[in-house]
N, C-alpha and C positions, 0 to 999 in steps of 0.2 A: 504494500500500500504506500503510496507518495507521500511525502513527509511535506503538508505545501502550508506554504507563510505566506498569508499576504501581507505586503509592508504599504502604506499611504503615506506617502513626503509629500511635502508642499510648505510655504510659507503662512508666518502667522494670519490670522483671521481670514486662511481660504477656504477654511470651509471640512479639516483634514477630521475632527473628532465628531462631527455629524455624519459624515459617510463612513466612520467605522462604524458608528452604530447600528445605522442603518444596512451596513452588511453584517455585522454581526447578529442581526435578528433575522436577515433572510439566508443565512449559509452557516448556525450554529456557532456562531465564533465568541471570541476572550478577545476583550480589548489589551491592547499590552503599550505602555507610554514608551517613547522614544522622546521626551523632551525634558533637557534637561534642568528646567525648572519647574514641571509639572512631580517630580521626583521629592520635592519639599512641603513637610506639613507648614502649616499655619499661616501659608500665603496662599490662598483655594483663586482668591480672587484676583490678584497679580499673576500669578502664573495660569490663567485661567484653565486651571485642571477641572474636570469633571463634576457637575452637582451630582446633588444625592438623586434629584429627578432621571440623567444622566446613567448613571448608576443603577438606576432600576430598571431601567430600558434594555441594559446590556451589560454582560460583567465585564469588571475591568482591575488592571495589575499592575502592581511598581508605580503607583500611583501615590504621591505625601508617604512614601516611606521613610525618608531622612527626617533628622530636623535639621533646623535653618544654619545650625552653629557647625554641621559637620560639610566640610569640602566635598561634594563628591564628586565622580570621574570617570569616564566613560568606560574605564578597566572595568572596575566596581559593577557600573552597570552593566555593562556584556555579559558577566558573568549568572550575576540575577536575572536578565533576558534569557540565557539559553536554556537556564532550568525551568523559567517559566513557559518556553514552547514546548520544553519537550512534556512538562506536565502537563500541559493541556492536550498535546499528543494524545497523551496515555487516559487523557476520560473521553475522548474518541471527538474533540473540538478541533476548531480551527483559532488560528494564533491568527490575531492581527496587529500585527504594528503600525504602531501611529507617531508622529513627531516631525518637527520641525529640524528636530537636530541633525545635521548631514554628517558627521562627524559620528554620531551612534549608529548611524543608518549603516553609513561606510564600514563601519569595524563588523558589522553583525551580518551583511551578504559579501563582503569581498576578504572579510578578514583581519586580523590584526598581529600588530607587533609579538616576538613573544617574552615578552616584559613580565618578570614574576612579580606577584606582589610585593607594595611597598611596606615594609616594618613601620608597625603602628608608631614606635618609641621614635623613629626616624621623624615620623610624617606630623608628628604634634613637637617636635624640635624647633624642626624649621619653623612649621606654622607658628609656634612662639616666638621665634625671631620674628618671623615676618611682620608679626602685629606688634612689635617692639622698634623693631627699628624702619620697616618702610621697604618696596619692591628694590629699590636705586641700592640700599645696601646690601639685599639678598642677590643681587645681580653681580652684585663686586664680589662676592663671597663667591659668587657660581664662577666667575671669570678667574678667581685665584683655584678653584678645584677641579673644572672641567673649562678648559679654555675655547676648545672646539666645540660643545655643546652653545658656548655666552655666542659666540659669533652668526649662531643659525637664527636666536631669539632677539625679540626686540625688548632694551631695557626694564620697559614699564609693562612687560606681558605677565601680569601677576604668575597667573595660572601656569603658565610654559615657564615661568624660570622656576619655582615652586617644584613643580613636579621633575626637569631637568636635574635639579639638587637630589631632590630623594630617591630617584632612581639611583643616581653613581653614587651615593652613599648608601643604598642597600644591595649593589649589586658591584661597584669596585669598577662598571664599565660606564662609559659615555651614553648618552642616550641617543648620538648621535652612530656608536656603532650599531645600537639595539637597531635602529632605524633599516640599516643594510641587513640584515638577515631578513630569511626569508619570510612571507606573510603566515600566520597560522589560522586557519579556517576555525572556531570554534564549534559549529553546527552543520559539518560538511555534510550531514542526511537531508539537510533542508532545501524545496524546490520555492524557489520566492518569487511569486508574482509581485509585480513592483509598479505601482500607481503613483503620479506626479501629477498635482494640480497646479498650472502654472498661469492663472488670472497674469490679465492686463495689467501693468502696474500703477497706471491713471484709479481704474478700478477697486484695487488694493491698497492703494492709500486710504481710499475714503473710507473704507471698510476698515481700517487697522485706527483711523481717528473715529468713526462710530463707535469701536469695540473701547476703545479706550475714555471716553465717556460714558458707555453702560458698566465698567470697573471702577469709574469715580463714584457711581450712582450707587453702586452695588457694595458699597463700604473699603474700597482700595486702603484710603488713607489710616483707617482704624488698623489695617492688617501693616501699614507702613511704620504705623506707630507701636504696634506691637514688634516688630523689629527694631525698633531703637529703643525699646525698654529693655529688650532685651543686651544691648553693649555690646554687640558683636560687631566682627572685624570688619573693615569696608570695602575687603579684598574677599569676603565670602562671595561664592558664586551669587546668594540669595539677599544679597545685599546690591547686587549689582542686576538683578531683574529687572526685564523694563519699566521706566516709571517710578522706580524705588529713589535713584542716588536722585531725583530731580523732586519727590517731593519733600524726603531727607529736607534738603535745602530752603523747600518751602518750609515746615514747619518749623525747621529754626533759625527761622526770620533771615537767609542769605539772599532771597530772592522771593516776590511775590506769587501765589498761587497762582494765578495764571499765567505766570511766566514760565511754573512748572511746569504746568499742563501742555504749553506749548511746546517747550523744548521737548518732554517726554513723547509727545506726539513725532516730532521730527525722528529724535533718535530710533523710534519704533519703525518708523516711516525705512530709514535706514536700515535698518535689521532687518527689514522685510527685503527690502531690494536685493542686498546681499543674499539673503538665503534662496530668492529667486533667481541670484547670477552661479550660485553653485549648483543649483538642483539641475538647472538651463544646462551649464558644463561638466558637471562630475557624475551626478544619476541617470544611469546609463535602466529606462522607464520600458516597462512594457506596456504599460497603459500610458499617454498625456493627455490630460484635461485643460486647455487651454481656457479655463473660467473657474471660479469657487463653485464649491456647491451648494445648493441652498432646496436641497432634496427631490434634483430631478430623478426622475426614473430613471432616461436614460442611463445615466450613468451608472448605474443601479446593473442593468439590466447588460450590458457594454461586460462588464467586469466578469455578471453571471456567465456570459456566453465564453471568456477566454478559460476562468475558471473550473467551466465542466469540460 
């Protein structure tokens, strides 16, 4: 029996967690998140992961499993994806991944590095420098112990120099060789049907600033403010959500609310494009949708006919 995946990419507000569902209710399926901020509890409404309505329509996985204070990382996740396909394998469903993130997308149909886990004592080290002294020092630090890993990264790439450090001090090698070895397939039984919504970007604007005024509406700021009660680092992934570092600034009085909302709009605006110039050049789609969806059949029905 075929071991078949289907994965939906596409950029934010096109439309990608309404047509899982609605396949998942016509072809038996497990919602499975591929976004790497839908991964964190107690932001439901920034990261606009899943309501509970949502939820009851269709089941769904790897969904606010972190909290906001732990870094997570696409290793981490690939790893909880494969076991969560193959468990769904095994109660006789179908796995659908859904996300925005091309980067989680990539590692789980083409493969990934084979980089062994990072040592926890390593990975709250550095993370303690980091939030002590600042990315610019953790860079300097990277440059005196892996000189050829600091040259591939850009100074202020929190995240890439961060994880650069903890690999060659959990593993003694650059992560620049890890990079040249070969890929490792984690899920080589898997046959992936692979859907790409790629709306007009005139279109997807307006759509990514509608969405982002029904998250103001829908209590953003409360879950924003619940993040700065909390103290955390401003180099966490969930600190840097869209919308977060720009109301951040509104609530303490750096810049007026609607200056937030604008900027946040823009930047959103920008994350979207970008994640439509990768899906356009690196997802290589069996299906493309060239529009969001907003629950045609077609599309629906498109998918049913590749899939039997």
């Amino acid at each position: 029996m075929p071991k078949n995946v289907i994965v939906i990419a596409g950029p934010t507000a096109s439309g990608k967690s309404r047509l899982a569902i609605d396949l998942a209710k016509e072809l038996k399926g497990v919602i499975v998140n591929a976004d790497a901020s839908q991964v964190y509890s107690g932001i439901p409404i920034i990261a606009a992961s899943p309501s509970i309505e949502d939820k009851q329509e269709a089941e769904h996985r790897l969904y606010e499993y972190l909290d906001v204070s732990v870094n997570g990382n696409v290793y981490d996740w690939l790893d909880k994806a494969v076991s969560e396909i193959r468990s769904i394998w095994h109660e006789g469903k179908l796995p659908i991944v859904v996300g925005g993130g091309g980067l989680y997308l990539d590692n789980l149909i083409n493969g990934t590095t084979p980089i062994p886990n990072v040592k926890p004592e390593i990975r709250e080290e550095i993370m303690s420098f980091l939030e002590q002294n600042g990315v610019e020092s953790l860079y300097e630090r990277l440059k005196q112990e892996d000189a050829e890993a600091a040259k591939m990264l850009k100074p202020n790439d929190t995240t890439r120099v961060r994880r650069a450090l903890e690999i060659f001090y959990s593993t003694g090698i650059s992560i620049s060789e890890w990079y040249k070895k070969p890929m490792v397939q984690k899920i080589p039984e898997a046959e992936f049907l692979t859907i790409a919504l790629l709306p007009d970007k005139k279109f997807l604007d307006e759509r990514c600033d509608t969405r982002f005024e029904k998250m103001l509406n829908l209590g953003a700021v409360d879950e924003v403010k619940y993040l700065i009660s909390r103290n955390l680092s401003s180099d966490l992934p969930a600190m840097r959500a869209k919308g977060v570092p720009e109301l951040i600034e509104a609530i303490q009085g750096k810049i007026t609310f609607d200056e937030a909302v604008a900027l946040a709009k823009i930047h959103t605006r920008q994350y979207a494009k970008r994640q439509l110039t990768w899906f356009r050049n690196k997802l290589k789609a069996d299906i493309v949708f060239k529009d969001c969806y907003n629950g045609q059949k077609d599309f629906i029905n498109n998918v049913k006919k590749l899939y039997k």
